[in-house]
N, C-alpha and C positions, 0 to 999 in steps of 0.2 A: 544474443549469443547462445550457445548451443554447447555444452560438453557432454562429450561421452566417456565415461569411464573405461579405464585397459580393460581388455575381455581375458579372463582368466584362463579358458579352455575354447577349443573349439568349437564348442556346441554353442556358444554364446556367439559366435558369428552369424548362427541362423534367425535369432529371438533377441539381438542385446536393444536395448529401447535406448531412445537418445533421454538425457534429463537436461532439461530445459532451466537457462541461470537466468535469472530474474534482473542480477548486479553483479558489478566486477569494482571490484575493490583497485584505484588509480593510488600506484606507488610511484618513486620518484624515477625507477628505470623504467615509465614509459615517458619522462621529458625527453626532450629534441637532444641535449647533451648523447644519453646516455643512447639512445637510439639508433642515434644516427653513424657513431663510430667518429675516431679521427682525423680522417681523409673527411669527414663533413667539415667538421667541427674548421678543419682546417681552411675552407674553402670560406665557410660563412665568415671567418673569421678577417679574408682580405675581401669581400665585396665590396663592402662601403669602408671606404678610411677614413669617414668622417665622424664616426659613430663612433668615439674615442672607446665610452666607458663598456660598449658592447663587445670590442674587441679585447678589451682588458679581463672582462668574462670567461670569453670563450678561449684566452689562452690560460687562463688559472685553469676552466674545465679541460682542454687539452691537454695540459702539464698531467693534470691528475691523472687524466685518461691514459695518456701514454708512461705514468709511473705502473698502472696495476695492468698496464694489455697484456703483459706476458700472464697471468693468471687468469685474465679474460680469455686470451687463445687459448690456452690449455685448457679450461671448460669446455670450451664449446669440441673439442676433440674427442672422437668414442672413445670414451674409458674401457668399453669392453665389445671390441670388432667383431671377436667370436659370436656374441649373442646377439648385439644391438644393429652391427652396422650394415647386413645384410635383410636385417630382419622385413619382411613382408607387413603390410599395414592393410587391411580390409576397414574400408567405411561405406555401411548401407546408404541408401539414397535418403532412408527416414533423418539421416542426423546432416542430410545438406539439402534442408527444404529450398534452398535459392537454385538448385537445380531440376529440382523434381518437375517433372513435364517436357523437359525441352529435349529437342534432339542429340543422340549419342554424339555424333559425328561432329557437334560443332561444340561440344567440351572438352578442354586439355587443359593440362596441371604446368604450374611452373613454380621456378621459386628464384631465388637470389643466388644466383652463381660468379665468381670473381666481380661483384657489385653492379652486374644486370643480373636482367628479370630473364631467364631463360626458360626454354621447354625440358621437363624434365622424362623421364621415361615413366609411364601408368597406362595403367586401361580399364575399362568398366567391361564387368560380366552381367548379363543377364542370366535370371533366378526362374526356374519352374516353381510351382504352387508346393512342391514336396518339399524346398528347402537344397536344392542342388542345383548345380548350373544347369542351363537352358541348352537343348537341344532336339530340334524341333524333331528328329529323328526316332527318336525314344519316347513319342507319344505322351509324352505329362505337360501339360499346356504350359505355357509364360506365364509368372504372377506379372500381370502387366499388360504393358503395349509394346511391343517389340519397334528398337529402334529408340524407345525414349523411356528416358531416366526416370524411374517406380523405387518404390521405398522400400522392395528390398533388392534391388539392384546393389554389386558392392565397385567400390573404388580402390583399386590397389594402387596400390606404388611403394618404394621401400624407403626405410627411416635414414638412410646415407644422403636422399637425395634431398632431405630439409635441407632449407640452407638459414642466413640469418633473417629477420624481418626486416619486409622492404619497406623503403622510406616512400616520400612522395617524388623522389625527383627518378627514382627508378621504374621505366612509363613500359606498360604492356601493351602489346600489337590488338589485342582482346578486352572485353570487356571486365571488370572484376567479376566476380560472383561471390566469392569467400574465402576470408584466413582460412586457412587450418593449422592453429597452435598444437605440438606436438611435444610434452615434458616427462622425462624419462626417469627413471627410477632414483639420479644421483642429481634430478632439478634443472636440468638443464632442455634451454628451449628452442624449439626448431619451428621453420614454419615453410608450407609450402601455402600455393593458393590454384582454385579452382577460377578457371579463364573461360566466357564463352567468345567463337567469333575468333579467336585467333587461328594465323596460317600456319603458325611453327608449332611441329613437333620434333621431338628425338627420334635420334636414328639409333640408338644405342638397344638391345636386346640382353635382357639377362639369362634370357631361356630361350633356346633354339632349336625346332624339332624339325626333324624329316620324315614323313608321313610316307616315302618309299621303304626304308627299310627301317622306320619305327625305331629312330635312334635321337633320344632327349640327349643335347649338351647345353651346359651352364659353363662359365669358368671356372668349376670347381671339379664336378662330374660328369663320367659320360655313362649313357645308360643303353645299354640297343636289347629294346624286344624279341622276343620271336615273332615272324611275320604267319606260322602258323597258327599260333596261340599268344596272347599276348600278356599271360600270367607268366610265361617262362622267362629268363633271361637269359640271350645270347654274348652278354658281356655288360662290363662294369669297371671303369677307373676311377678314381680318384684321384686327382693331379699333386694333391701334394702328398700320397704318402709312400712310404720307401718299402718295397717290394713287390712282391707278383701280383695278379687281380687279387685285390681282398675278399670281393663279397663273388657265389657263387649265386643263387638265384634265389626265387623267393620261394615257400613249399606251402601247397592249401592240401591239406587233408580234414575229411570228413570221417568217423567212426560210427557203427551202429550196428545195430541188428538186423536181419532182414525178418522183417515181418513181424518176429519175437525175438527175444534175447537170446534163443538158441542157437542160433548161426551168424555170426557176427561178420563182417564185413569192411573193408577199408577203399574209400574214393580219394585221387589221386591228381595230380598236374593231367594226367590225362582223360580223364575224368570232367573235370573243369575246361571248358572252351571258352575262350574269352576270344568274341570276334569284334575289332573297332567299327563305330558306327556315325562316329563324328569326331572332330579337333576343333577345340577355339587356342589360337596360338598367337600368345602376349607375351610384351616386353618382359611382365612379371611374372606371368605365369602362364604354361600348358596346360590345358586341361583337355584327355581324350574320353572319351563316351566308349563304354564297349556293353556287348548283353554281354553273360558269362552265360553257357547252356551246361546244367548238370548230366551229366549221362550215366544212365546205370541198365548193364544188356543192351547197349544200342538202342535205348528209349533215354530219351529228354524225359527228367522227373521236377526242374526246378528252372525259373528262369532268373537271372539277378542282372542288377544292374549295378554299373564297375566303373567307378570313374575315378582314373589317375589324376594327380594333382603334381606337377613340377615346378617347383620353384629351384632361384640358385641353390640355393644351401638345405633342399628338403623335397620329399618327395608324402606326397596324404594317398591315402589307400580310401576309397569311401563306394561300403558294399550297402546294398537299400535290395532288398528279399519281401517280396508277399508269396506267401506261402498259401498255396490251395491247401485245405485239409486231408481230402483225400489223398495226393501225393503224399503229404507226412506222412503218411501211415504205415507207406513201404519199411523206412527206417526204425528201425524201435531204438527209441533212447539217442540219437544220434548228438554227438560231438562234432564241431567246428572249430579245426586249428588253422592260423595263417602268421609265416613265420621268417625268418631269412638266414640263411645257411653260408659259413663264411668259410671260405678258402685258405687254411692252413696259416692260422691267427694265433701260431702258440706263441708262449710269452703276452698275450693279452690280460687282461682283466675283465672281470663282468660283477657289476653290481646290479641292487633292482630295489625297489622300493619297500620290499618287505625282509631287504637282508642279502648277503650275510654284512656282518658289521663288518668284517675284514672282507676286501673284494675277491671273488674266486677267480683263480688262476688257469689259464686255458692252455691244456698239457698233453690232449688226446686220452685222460681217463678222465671217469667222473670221481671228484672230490669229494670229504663230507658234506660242507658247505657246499657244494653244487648238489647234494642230493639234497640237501635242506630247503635250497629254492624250491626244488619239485615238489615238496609236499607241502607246502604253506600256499592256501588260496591268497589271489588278488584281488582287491578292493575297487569296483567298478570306479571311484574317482581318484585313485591311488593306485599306480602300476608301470609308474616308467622302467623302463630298463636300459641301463649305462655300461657298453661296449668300450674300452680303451684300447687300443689298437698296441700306443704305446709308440708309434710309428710314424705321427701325424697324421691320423685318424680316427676317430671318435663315430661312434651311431649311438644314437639317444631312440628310443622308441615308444611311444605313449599308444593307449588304445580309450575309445570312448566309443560308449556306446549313442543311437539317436533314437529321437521319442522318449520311450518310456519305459523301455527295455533295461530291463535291470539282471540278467540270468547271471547265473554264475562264473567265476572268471580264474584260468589258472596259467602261468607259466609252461611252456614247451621251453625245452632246454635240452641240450648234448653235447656232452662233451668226447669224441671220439674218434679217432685218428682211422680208424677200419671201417667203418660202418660202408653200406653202399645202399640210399634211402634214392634211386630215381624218381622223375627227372633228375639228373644233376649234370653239371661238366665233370666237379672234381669230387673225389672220393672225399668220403672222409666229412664230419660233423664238428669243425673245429672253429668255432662251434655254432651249433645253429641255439637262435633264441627267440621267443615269440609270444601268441595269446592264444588260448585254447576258451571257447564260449563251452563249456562242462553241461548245458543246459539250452537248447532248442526251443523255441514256440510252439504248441502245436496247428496255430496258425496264423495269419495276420501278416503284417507291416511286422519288419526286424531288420534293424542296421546296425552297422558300426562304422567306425576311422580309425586306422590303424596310420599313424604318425611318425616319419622315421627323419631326424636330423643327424647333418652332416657336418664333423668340425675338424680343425685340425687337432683338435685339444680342449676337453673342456676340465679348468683346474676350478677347486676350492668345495665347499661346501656342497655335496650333489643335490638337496635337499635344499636348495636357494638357485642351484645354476638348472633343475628343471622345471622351476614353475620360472622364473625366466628366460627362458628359453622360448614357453607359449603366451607369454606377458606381454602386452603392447602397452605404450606409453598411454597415457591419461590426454585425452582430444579434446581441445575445446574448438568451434567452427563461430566465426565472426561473421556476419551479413555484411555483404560490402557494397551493394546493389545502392 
């Protein structure tokens, strides 16, 4: 047996290490009673009528079972749909060594649905050597062999689709490979399992993208690109919440000096060309590949690479920059902001991790407390920011930096009804919010993840509902071979 502990941040998706259990402590709910449910219990219980005292058994356990089911079902029910029931689940190939080697193609995930073993919806991504999906495209080789399952290959599928653990009378078309126990913050256990060799899969997609006119739909969100540039946004809904588009698009500005600090300068959405260069398009998630080219005077000064992440309830930003030296050097001092600009959100609220204690109110001017966020730095592992719409809409935003990079980190914020900051659709800063990098490399490898979740409402403690939010349940993975 194999657990992996919940990964607390994103960056622990690239480096989390499996820990390998030695022992498992055998309590009395894993006997045949408690296991199997009473639809078993019931069945075992008229097989043989000859077995007096064994039927006498199994109806005391039956009685018992059917006095406490109704606390039984209400366990196993998401206590919290906003956070848990959509939630995305990544497992490396290191923490399912009974898969490692074999072909993609012939592994699928199932688990126990209305008391068969069905196909549930997953897919496996291939990993380049940098720690970002594969695309042969983009020139950074595969850590691996393309086509077959490597340890840092990941497995997604989401936490809705556990079901209960299957018995032995519920028979898969495939071969077993592995449980995957999955125990969530309030104890409660799910399990899917790893199949090789089987025919069935799901047809069901949770993310659905059109690569003609670069438009991500989920059953929550719809998102449509610009097919010029694919940092802009041509539209944005949200299905469940009550008024006009909320969010306007997303804004990347750059600040510096040219040359020296005597002539300062600002780069812009137009500026930034973001051209796609690849899609891998899964049940759980899209992922597009784009280069981004910096342009300053009709000269390319930076090249990055820009890979959108789409899940149902969420969308990852992940920028990866080597910077030539001499390039740097045009900019003096240069600032990096990337941020989202929202469409006439008054009556919202905005909290953030460094404050205010009372949430600042979105009015079209700037408040004390909103000017307060702007001048308090961010804490490179402490920086979410908490959007309430108020409406049936929530955005939660985290930023992380990759490697080793540690520069300085501050809030972008405005609160303002007149502004006119192009690219945009709609006037008006109401309000945009974001991360500003205050501090540049002056050369090398420089990344980040900028994180943005989508709810209808996220209530209670913000300071509990954002670190789970990026929390996965505690994994344990069983050899079933």
């Amino acid at each position: 047996m194999i657990a992996v502990s919940g990964w607390r941040n994103l960056s622990a998706i690239y480096d989390s290490k499996p820990i390998k259990r030695t022992t498992m402590k055998k309590d009395i709910t894993d006997c045949a009673p408690f296991q199997y449910g009473w639809k078993k219990l019931y069945r075992s219980l008229t097989q043989d009528r000859g077995q007096r005292l064994c039927k006498q058994i199994s109806a005391i356990a039956l009685f018992a079972h059917l006095l406490q089911a109704p606390l039984a079902w209400a366990a196993n029910e998401p206590l919290d749909s906003q956070l848990d029931e959509y939630k995305p689940i990544l497992l490396a190939g290191e923490a399912l060594p009974e898969a490692l080697g074999k072909q993609l193609h012939d592994i699928s995930l199932q688990a126990v649905v209305d008391g068969e073993m069905e196909a549930i919806p997953f897919q496996i991504d291939e990993y380049n050597t940098g720690g970002a999906v594969y695309f042969k495209a983009l020139g950074v080789p595969i850590d691996g062999t393309e086509g077959v399952m490597d340890v840092n290959d990941k497995l997604l599928f989401l936490m809705k689709d556990a079901g209960d653990r299957r018995t032995g009378d519920q028979l898969s078309d495939g071969r077993m490979l592995a449980e995957i126990e999955l125990e969530d913050t309030y104890g409660n256990l799910r399990y899917v399992y790893l199949v090789e060799g089987s025919r069935l899969r799901s047809e069901e997609q949770y993310v659905r993208y059109s690569t003609d006119v670069g438009q991500v739909e989920t059953d929550f969100y719809s998102l449509v690109y610009n097919r010029e540039n694919q940092l802009n946004w041509d539209d944005f809904s949200y299905g469940a919440f009550k008024g006009e588009l909320p969010l306007d698009t997303m804004k990347i500005r750059m600040t510096g000096g040219l040359l020296t600090d005597l002539t300062s300068i600002t780069l812009n959405n137009k500026n930034f060309i973001a051209t796609p260069i690849g899609e891998h398009v899964g049940p759980i998630r899209t992922t597009s590949q784009m280069k981004v080219m910096i342009w300053l005077f009709n000269l390319p000064i930076m090249d990055v690479s820009y890979q959108a992440h789409h899940y149902p309830k969420s969308m990852l930003y992940d920028v990866r920059i080597v910077m030539p030296e001499v390039r740097r050097k045009i900019l003096s001092d240069p600032k990096l902001s990337i941020s989202l600009d929202a469409n006439n959100l008054i009556g919202s609220t905005v909290k953030t991790a460094i404050g205010p204690i009372e949430p600042a109110a979105v009015d079209g001017r700037l408040s004390s407390n909103e000017k307060g966020m702007l001048n308090t730095p961010l804490e490179p592992d402490r920086n979410w920011i908490w959007l309430s719409s108020h409406r049936d809409m929530d955005v939660l935003a985290f930023f992380d930096y990759l490697g080793n990079t540690r520069e300085p980190l501050s809030i972008v914020y405005d609160d303002n009804a007149d502004v006119s900051d192009p690219p945009e659709r709609f006037k008006g800063a109401l309000p945009q919010a974001g991360y500003r990098i205050d501090r540049i490399p002056a050369s090398g490898f420089f990344g980040f993840i900028v994180s943005v979740y989508l709810s209808e409402g996220y209530e209670g403690d913000p300071e509990k509902f954002t670190e789970a939010a990026r929390s996965i349940p505690a994994i344990r993975v069983l050899d079933m071979r």
